[in-house]
Structure formats: structure tokens, C-alpha cells
C-alpha positions as CSV (number, residue, x, y, z in Angstrom):
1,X,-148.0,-63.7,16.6
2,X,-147.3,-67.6,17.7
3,X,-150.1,-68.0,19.1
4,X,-152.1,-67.5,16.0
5,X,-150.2,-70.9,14.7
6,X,-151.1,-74.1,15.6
7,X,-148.5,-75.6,17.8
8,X,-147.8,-78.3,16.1
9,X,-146.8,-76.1,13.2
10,X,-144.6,-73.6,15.0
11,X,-141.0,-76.1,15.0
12,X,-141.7,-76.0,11.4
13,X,-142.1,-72.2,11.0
14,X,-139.9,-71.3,13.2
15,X,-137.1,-73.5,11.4
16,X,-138.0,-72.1,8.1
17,X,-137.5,-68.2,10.0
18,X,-133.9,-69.5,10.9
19,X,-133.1,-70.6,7.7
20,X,-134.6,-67.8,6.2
21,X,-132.4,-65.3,8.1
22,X,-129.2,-67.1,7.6
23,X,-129.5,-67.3,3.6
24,X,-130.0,-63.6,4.1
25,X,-126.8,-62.9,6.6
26,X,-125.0,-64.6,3.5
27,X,-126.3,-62.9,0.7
28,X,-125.4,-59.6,2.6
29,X,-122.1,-60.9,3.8
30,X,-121.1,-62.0,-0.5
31,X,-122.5,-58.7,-1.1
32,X,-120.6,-56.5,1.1
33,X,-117.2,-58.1,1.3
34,X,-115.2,-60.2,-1.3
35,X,-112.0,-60.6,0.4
36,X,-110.0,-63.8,1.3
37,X,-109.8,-62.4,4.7
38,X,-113.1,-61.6,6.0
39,X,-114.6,-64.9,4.2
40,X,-112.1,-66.6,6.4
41,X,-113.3,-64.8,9.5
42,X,-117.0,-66.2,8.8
43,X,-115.9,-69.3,8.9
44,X,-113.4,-69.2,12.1
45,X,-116.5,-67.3,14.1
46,X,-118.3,-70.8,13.9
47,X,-115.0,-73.2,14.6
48,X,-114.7,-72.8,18.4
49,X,-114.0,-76.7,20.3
50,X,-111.5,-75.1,22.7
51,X,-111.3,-72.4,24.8
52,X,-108.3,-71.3,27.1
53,X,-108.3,-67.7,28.7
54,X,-110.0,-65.3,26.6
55,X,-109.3,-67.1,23.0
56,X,-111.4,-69.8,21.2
57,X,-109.5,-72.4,19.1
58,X,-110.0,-74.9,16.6
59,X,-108.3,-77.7,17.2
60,X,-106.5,-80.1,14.4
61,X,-103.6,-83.5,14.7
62,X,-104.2,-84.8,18.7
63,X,-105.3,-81.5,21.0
64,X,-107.3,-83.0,23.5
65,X,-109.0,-79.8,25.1
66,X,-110.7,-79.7,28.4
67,X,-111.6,-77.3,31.6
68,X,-109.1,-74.6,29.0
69,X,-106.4,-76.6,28.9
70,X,-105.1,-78.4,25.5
71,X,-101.8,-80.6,25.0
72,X,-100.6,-83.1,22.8
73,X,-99.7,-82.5,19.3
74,X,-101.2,-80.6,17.0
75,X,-102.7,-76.7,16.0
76,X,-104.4,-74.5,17.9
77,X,-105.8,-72.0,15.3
78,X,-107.9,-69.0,17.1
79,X,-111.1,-68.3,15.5
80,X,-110.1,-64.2,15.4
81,X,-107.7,-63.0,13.0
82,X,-105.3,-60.8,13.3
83,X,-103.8,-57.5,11.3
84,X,-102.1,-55.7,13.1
85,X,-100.1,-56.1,17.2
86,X,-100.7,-59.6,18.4
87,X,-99.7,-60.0,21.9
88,X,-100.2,-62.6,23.9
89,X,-99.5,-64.1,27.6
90,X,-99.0,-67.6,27.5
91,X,-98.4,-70.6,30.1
92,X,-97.2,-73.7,28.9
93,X,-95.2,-76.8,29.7
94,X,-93.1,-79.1,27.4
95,X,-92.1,-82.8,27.8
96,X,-88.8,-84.0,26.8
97,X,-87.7,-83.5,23.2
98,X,-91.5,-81.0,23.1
99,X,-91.8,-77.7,21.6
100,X,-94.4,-74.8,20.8
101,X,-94.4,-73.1,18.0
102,X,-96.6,-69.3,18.1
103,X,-97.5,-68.0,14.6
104,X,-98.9,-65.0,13.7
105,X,-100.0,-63.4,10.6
106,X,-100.1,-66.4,8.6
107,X,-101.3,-65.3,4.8
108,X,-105.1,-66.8,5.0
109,X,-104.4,-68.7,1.7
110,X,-101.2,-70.4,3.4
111,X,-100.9,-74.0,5.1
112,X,-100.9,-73.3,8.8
113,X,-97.3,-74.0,10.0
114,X,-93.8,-72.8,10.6
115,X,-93.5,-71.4,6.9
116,X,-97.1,-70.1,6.7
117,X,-96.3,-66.7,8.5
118,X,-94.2,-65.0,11.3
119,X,-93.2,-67.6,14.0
120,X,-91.2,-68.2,16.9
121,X,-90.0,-72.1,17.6
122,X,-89.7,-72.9,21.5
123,X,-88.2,-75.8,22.5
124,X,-87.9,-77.9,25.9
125,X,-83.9,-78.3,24.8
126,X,-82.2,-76.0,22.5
127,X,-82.8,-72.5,21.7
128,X,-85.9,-70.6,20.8
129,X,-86.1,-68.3,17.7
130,X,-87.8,-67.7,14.4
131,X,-87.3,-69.3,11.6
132,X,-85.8,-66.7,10.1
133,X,-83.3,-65.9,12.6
134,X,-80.0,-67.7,11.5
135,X,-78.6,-67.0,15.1
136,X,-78.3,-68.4,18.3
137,X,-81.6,-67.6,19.8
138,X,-81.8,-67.8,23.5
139,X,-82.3,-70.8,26.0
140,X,-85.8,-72.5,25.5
141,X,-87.6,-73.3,28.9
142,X,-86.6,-77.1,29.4
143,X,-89.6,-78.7,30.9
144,X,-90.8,-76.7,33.9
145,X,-94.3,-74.8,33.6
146,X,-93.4,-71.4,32.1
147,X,-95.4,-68.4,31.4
148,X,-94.3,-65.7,28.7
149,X,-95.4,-62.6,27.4
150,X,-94.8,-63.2,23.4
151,X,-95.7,-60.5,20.4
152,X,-95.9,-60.4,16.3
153,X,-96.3,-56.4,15.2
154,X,-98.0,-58.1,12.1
155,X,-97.9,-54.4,10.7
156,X,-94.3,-53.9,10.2
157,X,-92.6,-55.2,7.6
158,X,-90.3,-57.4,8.6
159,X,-92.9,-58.7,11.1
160,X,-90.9,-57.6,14.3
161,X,-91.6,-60.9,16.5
162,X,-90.4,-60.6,20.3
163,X,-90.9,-62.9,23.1
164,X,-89.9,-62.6,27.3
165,X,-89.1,-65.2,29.7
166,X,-92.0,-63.3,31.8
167,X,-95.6,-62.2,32.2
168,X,-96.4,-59.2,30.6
169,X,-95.0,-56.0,30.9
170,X,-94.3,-52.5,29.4
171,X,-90.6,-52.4,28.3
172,X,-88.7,-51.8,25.3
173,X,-88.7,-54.6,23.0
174,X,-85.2,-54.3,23.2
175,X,-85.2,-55.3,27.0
176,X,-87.1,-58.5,26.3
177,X,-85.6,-62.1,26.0
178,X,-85.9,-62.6,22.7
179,X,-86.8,-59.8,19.8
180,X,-86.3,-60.2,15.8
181,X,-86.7,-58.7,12.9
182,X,-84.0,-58.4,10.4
183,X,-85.9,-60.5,8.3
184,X,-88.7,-62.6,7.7
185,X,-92.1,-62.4,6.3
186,X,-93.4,-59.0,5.1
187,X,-96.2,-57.1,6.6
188,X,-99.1,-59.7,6.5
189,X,-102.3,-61.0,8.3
190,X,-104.5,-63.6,9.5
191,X,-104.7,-66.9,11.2
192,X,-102.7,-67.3,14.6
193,X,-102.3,-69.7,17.2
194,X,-100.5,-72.0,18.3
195,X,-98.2,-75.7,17.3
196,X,-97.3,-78.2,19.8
197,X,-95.4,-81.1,19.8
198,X,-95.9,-83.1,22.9
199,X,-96.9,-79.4,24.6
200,X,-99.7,-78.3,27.2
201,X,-100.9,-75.0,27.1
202,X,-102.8,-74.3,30.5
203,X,-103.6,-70.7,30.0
204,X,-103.3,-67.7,27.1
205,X,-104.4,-64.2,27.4
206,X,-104.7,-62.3,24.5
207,X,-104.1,-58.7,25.3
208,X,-105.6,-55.6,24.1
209,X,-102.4,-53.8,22.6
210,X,-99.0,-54.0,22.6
211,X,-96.7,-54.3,25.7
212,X,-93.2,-54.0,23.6
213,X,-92.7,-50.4,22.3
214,X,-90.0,-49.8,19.8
């Protein structure tokens, strides 16, 4: 069919095709789906400026991201969402006084932080926890290169958040570092990712289901 156009005209056409098809994509996508939740997942698809593992982020604050590895401070929001098990294996370091935060199933309308959904704090000194957990936590990972399998089962309400000092494996959540949910946000979904404060994350895998079973 192009080469019935002139070639100077084709950019031109061509152009008008693209724009022609997204303005349709659009229409369909207002038509078929009103919720906060999938409009959100529109826009994440197109925010991708950092990739690490099998996850794209947007970044926001100072997250210089390069060759999949990001640090400094700032979010890490992944362009999926999430509804239901979110399980993730995760290699990090933390400077003195650092932390990462992991949240899951933030509500889509909330601000992405430590109050915006399920969460689970981990700092280089002190203990790691949620937020919700007025306990003692357990030891965070000082400042050595760490990797841990952590999980928010965004279904359950309390979200049941669980984290091990260890790649991922098949175990009762029971058996793992860290587990909690005696409180906390309900049953939600949506954004997740990742907070740092003075934090590199070198690699993340996002798995395909659950490795803590009840």
C-alpha cells in the first residue's frame, strides 16, 4: 500500500496511523474499564527507567539506576500491580544508619510510603518489622550484601507479610525469619516496590507464586 504514497508523504501518514490507533486503544480502554486500578496499570505499563531482574521500576527522590542496579534514596515503584501473593527475592546492601522499606498492596489512591499499604522496614541497625508490629522484630542485616526471600499475601485480610534471612524456598511461613499478621492493613491491592534510604538494590526476582504456605 506504501508504495502508492509519495515518499515524502508517508512520515506524515504514517504518524497520523499511530495516533489514530492510540486515540482508539483509549477510547476502548474508558469504555471497557472504569476502575482506579486498571487506569493506574495504563499508566505504570509506560513508566519503566529501571530495570533489575525481571521487574521494571519507576524511579522517584535520588535512585540512580544503571546495568539493574539502583541505590540511593528514594522509591522504586514497579510498573505491575499487584492483588493477590507478592513474593519476591531480593539482594540489597545498606550503608550505616540505611534502610529498605518493601511495600505491597498499597491502595492506588494512597501516597506511596510506609502508611500507604502493607510494609516491612529493614534497617542496617535495629530490627526489621512492619509497621504494624508493636514487637521486637528480628535483627536487620547491618551492612553486608544480603539476599532475602520476602512476601505480602495481599489477599488475606490482615495482609500476612513474611520475610527470610535467605533465598527462596518452600517452608511454612512459620519457619521463616520474620512473619506478621495480627494486624495491619486489610485485604488490598496495587502499587509495590521498594523505599531506600541510603540502600542499593543489585538484584530482585519477582516470583511466580508463593513460597510461604500457611
Amino acid at each position: 500500500m506504501l508504495s502508492c504514497i509519495s515518499r515524502q508523504n508517508r512520515p506524515a501518514i504514517l504518524a497520523g496511523t499511530a495516533l489514530s490507533f492510540l486515540l482508539f486503544r483509549c477510547d476502548l480502554f474508558q469504555k471497557e474499564s472504569g476502575s482506579d486500578l486498571s487506569a493506574l496499570a495504563l499508566v505504570l505499563a509506560g513508566s519503566c527507567n529501571c530495570q533489575i531482574g525481571n521487574v521494571c521500576f519507576s524511579t522517584s527522590g535520588s535512585v540512580p539506576c544503571q546495568s539493574g542496579v539502583a541505590s540511593g534514596t528514594g522509591s522504586l515503584i514497579a510498573s505491575s500491580l499487584v492483588s493477590d501473593d507478592l513474593s519476591v527475592q531480593v539482594t540489597f546492601q545498606l550503608s550505616s544508619g540505611g534502610q529498605l522499606e518493601f511495600i505491597g498492596g498499597a491502595n492506588p489512591n494512597s501516597t506511596f510510603d510506609s502508611s500507604a499499604g502493607a510494609n516491612i522496614t529493614i534497617p542496617a541497625t535495629g530490627n526489621l518489622k512492619s509497621t504494624s508490629d508493636g514487637g521486637a522484630g528480628v535483627a536487620g542485616p547491618g551492612t553486608a550484601a544480603v539476599t532475602y526471600c520476602m512476601e505480602h499475601h495481599v489477599e488475606e485480610s490482615p495482609i500476612h507479610q513474611i520475610l527470610d534471612k535467605a533465598t527462596c524456598a518452600s517452608k511454612l511461613a512459620t519457619a521463616a525469619s520474620y512473619e506478621y499478621d495480627a494486624s495491619g492493613p486489610s485485604a488490598a491491592g496495587g502499587r509495590w516496590g521498594f523505599i531506600l534510604t541510603n540502600a542499593q538494590i543489585s538484584g530482585i526476582t519477582r516470583n511466580a507464586s508463593r513460597f510461604f504456605t500457611e
